[in-house]
KEBADO-549243 format. One line per 5 residues: number of its first residue (from 1); their letters; for each residue x, y, z of N, C-alpha, C. Coordinates in Angstrom, 3 decimals, padded with zeros to 6 digits. Example, Ala and Ser with C-alpha at 12.3 -4.5 7.8 and 13.67 -1.06 7.14 Angstrom:
residues 2
1	AS	013.190 -005.690 007.800 012.300 -004.500 007.800 013.200 -003.300 007.800 | 012.850 -002.250 007.080 013.670 -001.060 007.140 012.900 000.030 007.870
END
This chain:
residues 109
1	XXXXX	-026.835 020.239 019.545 -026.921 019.170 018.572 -027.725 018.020 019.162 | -028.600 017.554 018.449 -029.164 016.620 019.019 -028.277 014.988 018.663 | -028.899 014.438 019.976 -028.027 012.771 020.193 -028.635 011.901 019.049 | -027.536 011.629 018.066 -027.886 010.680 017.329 -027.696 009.269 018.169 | -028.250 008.074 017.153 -028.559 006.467 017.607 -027.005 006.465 018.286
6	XXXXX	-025.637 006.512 017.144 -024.439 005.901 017.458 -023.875 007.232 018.851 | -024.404 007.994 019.208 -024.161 008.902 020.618 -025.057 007.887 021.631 | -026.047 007.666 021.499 -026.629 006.356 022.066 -026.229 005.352 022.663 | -025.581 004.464 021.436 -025.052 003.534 022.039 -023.661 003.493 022.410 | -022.656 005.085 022.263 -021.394 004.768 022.788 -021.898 005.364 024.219
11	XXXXX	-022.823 006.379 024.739 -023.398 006.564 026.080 -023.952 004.747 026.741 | -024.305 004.278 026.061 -025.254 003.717 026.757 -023.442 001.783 027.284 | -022.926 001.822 026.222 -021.342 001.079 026.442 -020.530 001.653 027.579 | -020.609 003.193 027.484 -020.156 003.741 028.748 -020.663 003.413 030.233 | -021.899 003.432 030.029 -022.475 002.906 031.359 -022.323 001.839 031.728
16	XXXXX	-022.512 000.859 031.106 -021.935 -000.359 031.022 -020.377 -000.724 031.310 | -019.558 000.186 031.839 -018.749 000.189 031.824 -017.340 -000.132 030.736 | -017.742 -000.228 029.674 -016.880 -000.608 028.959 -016.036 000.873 028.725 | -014.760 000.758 028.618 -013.973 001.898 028.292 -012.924 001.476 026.844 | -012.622 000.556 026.387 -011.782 000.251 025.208 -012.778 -000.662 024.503
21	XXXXX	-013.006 -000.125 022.978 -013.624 -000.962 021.601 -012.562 -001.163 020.943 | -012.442 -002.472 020.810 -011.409 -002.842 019.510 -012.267 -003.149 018.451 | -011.804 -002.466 017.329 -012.452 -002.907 015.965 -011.759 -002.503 014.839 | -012.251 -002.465 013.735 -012.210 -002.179 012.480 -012.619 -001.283 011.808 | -011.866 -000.108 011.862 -012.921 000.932 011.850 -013.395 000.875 009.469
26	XXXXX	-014.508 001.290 009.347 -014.703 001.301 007.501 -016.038 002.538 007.818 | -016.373 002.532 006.844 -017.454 002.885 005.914 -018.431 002.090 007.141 | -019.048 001.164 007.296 -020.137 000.847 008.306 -020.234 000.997 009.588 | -019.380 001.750 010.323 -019.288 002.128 011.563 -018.868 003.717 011.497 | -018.914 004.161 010.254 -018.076 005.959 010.568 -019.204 006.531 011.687
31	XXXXX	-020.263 006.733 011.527 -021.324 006.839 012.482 -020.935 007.020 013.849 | -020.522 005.511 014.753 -019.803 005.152 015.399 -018.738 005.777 016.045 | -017.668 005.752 015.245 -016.574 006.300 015.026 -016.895 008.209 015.598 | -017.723 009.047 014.773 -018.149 010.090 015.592 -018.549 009.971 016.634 | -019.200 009.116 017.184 -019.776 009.527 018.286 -018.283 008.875 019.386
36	XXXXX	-017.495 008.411 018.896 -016.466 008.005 019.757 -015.552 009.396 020.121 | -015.709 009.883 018.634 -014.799 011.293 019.074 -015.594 012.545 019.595 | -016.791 013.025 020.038 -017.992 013.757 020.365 -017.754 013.208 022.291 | -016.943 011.654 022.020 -017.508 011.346 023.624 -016.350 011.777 024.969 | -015.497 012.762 023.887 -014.239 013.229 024.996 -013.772 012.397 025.513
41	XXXXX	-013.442 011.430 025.099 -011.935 010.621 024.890 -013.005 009.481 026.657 | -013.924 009.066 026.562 -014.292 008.280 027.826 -014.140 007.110 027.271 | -014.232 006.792 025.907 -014.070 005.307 025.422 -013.159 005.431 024.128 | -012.046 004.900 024.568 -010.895 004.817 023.596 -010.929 003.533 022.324 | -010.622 004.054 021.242 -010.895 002.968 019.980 -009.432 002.512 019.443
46	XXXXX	-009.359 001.144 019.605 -007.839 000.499 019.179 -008.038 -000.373 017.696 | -007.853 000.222 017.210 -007.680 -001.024 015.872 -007.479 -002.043 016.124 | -008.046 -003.375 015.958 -008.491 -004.488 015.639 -006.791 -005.257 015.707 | -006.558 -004.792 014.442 -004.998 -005.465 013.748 -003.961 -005.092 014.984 | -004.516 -003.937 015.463 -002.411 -003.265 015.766 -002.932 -003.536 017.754
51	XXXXX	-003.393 -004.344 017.925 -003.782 -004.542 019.384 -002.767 -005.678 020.002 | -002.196 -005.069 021.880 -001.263 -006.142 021.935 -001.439 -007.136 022.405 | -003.069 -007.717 022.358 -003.321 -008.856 022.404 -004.808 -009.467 021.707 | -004.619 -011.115 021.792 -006.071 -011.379 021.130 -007.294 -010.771 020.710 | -008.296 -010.270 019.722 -009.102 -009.456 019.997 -009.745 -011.072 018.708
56	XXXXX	-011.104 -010.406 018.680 -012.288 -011.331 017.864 -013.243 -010.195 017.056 | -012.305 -010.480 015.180 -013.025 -010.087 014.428 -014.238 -010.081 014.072 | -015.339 -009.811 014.057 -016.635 -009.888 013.011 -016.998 -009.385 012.243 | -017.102 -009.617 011.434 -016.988 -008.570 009.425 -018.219 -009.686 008.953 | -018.973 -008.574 008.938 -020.267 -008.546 008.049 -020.163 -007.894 006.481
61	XXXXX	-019.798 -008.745 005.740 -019.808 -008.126 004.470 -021.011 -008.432 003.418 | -020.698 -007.466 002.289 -021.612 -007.380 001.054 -020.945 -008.431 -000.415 | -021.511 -009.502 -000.086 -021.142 -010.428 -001.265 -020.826 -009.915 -002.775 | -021.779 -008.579 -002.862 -021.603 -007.962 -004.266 -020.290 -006.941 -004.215 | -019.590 -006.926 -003.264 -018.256 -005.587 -002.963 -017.296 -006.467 -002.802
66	XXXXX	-016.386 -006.231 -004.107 -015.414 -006.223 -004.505 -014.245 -006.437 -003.342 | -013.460 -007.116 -002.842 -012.544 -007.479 -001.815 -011.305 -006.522 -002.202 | -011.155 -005.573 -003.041 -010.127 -004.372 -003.268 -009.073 -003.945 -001.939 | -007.790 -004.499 -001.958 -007.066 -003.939 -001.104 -006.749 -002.180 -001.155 | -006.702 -001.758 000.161 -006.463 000.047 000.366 -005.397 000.169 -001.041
71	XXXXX	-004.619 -000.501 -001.280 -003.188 000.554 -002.509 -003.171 -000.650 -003.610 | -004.225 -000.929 -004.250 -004.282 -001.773 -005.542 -004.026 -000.555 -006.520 | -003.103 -001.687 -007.483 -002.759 -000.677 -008.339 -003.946 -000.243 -009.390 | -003.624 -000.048 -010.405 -004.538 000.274 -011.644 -004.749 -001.383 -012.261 | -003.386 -002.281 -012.880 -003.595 -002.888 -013.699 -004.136 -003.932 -012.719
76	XXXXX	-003.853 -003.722 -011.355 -004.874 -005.370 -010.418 -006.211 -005.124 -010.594 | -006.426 -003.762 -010.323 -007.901 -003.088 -010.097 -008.368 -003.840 -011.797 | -007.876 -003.438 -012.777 -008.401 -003.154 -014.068 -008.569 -004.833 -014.948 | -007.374 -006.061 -013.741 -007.617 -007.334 -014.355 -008.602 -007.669 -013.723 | -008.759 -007.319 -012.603 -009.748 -007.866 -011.410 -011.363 -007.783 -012.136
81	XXXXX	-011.528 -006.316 -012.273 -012.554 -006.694 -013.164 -012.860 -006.760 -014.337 | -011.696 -007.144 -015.622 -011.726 -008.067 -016.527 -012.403 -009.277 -016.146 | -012.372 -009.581 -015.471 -012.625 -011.662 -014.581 -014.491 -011.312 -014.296 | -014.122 -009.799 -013.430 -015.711 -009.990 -012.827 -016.475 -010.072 -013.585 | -016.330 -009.447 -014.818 -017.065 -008.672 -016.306 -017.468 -010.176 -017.184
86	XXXXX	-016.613 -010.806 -017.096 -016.812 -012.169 -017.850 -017.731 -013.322 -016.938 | -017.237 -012.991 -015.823 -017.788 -014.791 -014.942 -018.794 -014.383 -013.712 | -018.952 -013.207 -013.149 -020.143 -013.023 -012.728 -021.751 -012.189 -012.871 | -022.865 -012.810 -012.295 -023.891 -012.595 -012.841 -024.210 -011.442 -012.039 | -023.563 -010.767 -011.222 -024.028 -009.074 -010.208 -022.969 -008.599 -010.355
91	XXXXX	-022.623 -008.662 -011.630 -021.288 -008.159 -012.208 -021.792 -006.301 -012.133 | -022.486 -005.756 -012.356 -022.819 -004.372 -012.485 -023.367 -003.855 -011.256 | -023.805 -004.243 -010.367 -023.673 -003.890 -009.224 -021.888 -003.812 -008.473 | -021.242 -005.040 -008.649 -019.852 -004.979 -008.231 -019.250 -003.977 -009.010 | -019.400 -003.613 -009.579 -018.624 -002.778 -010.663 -018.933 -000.954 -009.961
96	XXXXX	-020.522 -001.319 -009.663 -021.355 000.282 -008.884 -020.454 000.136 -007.659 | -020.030 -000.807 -006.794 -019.695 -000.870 -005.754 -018.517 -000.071 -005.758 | -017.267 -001.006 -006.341 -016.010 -000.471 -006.697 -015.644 000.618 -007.321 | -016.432 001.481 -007.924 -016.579 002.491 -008.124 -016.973 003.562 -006.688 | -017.655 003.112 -005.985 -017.959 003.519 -004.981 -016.659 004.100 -003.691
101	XXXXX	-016.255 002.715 -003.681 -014.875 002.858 -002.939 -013.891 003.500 -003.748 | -014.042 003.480 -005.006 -012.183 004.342 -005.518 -012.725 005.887 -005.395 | -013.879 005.954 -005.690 -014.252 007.412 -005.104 -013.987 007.706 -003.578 | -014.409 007.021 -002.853 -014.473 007.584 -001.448 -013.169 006.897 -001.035 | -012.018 006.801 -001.507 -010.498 006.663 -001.446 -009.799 008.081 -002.142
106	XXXX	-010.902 007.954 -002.963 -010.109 009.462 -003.533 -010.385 010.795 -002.813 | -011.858 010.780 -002.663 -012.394 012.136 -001.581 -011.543 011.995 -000.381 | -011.196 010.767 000.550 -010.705 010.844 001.803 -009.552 011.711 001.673 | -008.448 011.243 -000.009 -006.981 012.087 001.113 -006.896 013.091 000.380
END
C-alpha cells in the first residue's frame, strides 16, 4: 500500500518524538485517525474531553454546518431548521450540510 499524506505526518510526529495526540476525533481528521491505527499502536490517540488533564482545543469549523448534537431528536432537528429556513441567507447549503451528517450518522452504526 502506498504511504498516504496522513501516514506522513503520523511517521514524521513519531520522529519527533511525540507518542500521545489528544484530540477530537470527526469527519476532518478520519484520514488521520487511519493512519494512527496502520501505525501499530507507536502513537496513542486520547480524546480531547475524557483526558486526565488540561489539553487545548482547536476546532476549525464550517459557518454553513449546522451545530447538531450526536442524539438530537427529530422534533429539535425538525424546529432547528424551521428557524434556519426562515432567518438565514445559506439556508440551503445548511440544510445540504445536515443532511450530510444524519446520513453519515446513519451509515456509521
Amino acid at each position: 500500500m502506498a504511504q498516504t499524506v496522513s501516514d506522513h505526518i503520523i511517521q514524521r510526529l513519531y520522529s519527533w518524538g511525540v507518542r500521545t495526540i489528544y484530540g477530537y476525533p470527526g469527519d476532518g481528521i478520519n484520514g488521520l485517525m487511519g493512519a494512527l491505527g496502520r501505525a501499530d499502536g507507536r502513537i496513542r490517540f486520547i480524546q480531547a474531553l475524557r483526558s486526565d488533564r488540561p489539553v487545548v482545543v482547536e476546532c476549525h469549523t464550517d459557518p454553513e454546518v449546522p451545530p447538531l448534537p450526536p442524539h438530537v431528536t427529530f422534533k429539535q432537528a425538525k424546529n432547528f431548521m424551521s428557524s434556519i429556513m426562515h432567518r438565514d441567507p445559506n439556508r440551503w447549503r445548511m440544510v445540504a450540510q445536515s443532511a450530510k451528517q444524519i446520513w453519515a450518522g446513519m451509515v456509521a452504526k
